[in-house]
PyMOL CGO cylinders between C-alpha atoms (Angstrom):
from pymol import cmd
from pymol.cgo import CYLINDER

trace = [
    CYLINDER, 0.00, 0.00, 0.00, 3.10, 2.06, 0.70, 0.3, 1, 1, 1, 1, 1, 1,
    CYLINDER, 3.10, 2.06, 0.70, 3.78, 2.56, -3.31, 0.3, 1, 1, 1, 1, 1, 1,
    CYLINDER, 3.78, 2.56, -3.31, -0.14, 2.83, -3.92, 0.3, 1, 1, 1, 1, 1, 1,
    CYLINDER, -0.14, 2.83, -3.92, -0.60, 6.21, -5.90, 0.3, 1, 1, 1, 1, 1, 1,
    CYLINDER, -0.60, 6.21, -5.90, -3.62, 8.50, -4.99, 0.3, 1, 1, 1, 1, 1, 1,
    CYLINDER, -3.62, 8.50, -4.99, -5.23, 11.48, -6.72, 0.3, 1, 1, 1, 1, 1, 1,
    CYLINDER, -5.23, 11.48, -6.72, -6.59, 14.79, -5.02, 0.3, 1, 1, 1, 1, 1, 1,
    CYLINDER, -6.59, 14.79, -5.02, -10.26, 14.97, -5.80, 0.3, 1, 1, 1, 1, 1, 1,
    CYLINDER, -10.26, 14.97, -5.80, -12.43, 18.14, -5.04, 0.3, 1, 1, 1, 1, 1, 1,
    CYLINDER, -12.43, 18.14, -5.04, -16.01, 18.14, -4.97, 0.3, 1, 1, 1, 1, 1, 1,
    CYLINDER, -16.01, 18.14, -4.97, -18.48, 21.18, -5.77, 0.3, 1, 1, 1, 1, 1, 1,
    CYLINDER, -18.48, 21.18, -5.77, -18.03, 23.19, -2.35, 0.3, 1, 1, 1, 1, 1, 1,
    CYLINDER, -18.03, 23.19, -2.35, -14.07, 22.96, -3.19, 0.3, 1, 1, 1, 1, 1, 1,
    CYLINDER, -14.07, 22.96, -3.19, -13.53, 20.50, -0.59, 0.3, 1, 1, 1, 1, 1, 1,
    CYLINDER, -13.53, 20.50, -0.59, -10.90, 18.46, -0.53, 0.3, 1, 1, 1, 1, 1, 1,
    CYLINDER, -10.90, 18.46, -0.53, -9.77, 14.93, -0.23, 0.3, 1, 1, 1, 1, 1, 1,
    CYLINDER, -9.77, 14.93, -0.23, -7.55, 11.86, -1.73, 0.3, 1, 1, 1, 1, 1, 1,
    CYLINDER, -7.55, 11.86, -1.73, -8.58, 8.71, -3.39, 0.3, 1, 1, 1, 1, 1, 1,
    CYLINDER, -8.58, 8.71, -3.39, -7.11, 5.79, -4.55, 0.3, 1, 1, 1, 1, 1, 1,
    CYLINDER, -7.11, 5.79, -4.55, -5.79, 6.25, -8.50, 0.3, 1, 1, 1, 1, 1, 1,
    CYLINDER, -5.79, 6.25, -8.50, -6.62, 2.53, -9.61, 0.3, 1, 1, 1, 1, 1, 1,
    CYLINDER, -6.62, 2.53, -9.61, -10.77, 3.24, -8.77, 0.3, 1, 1, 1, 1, 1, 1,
    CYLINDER, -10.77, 3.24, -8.77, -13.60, 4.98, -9.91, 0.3, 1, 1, 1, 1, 1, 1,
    CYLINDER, -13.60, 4.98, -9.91, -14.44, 8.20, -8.50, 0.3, 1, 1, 1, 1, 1, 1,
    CYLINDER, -14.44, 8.20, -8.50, -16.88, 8.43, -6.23, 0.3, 1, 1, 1, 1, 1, 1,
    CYLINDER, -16.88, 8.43, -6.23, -20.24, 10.30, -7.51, 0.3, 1, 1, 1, 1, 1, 1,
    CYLINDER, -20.24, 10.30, -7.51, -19.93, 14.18, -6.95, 0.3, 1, 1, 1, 1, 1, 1,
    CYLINDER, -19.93, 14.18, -6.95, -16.15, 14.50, -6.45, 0.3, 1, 1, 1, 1, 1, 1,
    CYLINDER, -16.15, 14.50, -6.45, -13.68, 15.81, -9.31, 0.3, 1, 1, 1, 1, 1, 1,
    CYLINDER, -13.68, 15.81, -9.31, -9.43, 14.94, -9.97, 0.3, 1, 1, 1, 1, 1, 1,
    CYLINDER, -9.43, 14.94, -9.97, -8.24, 17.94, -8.80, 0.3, 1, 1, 1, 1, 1, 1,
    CYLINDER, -8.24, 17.94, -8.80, -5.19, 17.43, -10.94, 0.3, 1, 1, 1, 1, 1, 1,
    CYLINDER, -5.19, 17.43, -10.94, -2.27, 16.19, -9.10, 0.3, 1, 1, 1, 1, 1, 1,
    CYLINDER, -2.27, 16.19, -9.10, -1.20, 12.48, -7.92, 0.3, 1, 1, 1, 1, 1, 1,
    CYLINDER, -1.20, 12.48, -7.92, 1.36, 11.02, -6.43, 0.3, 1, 1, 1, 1, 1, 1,
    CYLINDER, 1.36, 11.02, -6.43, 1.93, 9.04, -3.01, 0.3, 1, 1, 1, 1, 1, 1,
    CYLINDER, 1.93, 9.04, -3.01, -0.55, 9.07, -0.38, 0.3, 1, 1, 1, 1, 1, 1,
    CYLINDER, -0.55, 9.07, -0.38, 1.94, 11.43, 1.99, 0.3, 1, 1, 1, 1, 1, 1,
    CYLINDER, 1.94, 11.43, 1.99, 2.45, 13.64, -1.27, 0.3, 1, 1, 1, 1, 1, 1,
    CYLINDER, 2.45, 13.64, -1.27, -1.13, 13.64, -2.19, 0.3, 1, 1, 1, 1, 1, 1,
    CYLINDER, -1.13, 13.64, -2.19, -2.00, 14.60, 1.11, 0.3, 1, 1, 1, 1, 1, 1,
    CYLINDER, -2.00, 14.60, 1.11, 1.11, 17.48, 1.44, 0.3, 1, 1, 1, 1, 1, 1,
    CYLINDER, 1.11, 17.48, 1.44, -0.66, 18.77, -1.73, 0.3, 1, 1, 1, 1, 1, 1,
    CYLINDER, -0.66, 18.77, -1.73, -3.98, 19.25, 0.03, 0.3, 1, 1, 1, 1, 1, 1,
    CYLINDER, -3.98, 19.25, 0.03, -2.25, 21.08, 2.78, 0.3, 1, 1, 1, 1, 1, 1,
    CYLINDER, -2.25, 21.08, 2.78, -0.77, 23.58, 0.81, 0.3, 1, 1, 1, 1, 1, 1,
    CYLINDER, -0.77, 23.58, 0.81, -4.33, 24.02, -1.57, 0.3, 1, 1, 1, 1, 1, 1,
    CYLINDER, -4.33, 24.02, -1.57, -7.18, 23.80, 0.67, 0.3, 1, 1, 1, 1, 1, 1,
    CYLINDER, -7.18, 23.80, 0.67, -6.65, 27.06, 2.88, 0.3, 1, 1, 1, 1, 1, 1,
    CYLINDER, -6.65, 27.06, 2.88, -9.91, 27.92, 4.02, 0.3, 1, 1, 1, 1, 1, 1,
    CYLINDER, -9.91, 27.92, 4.02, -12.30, 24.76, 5.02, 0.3, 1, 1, 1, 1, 1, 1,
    CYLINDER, -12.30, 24.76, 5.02, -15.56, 26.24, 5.12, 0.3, 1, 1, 1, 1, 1, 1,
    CYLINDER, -15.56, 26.24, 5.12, -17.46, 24.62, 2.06, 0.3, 1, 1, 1, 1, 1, 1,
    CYLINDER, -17.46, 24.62, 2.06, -17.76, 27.40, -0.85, 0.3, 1, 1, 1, 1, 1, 1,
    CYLINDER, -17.76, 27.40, -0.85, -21.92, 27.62, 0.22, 0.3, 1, 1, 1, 1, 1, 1,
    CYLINDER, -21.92, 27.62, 0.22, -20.86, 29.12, 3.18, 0.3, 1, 1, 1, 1, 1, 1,
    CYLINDER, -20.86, 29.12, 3.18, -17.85, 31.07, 2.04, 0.3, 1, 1, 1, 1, 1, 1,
    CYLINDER, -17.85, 31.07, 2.04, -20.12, 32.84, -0.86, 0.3, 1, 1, 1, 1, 1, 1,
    CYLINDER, -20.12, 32.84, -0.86, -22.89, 33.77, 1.78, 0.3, 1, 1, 1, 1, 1, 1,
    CYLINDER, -22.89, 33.77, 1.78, -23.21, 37.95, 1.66, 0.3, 1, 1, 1, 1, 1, 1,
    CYLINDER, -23.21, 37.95, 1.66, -22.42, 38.92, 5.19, 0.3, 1, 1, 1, 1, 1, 1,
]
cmd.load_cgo(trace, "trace")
C-alpha cells in the first residue's frame, strides 16, 4: 500500500480529499489534478485547501 498512488479529488463546495488512482471516482467529487503518493497527495492538500468552510458558506453575503 506504501507505493499505492492517490489522486486529489475536489467536490463542488471545493472541498478536498484523496482517493485511490486505480478506482472509480466516487459520484460528486472531481481529480483535482495532481497524484502522487498518499503522503504527497496529502502534502498537496495542505498547501491548496486554505480555508475549510465549504464554498456555500464562504459565498454567503455577510
Amino acid at each position: 500500500m506504501a507505493d499505492s498512488r492517490f489522486l486529489v479529488v475536489r467536490n463542488d463546495e471545493e472541498q478536498y480529499s484523496i482517493w485511490p488512482a486505480d478506482r472509480e471516482l466516487p459520484a460528486g467529487w472531481h481529480d483535482a489534478g495532481f497524484a502522487g503518493t498518499r503522503e504527497e497527495c496529502l502534502s498537496h492538500v495542505d498547501t491548496v485547501w486554505t480555508d475549510m468552510r465549504p464554498r456555500s458558506v464562504r459565498e454567503v453575503p455577510s
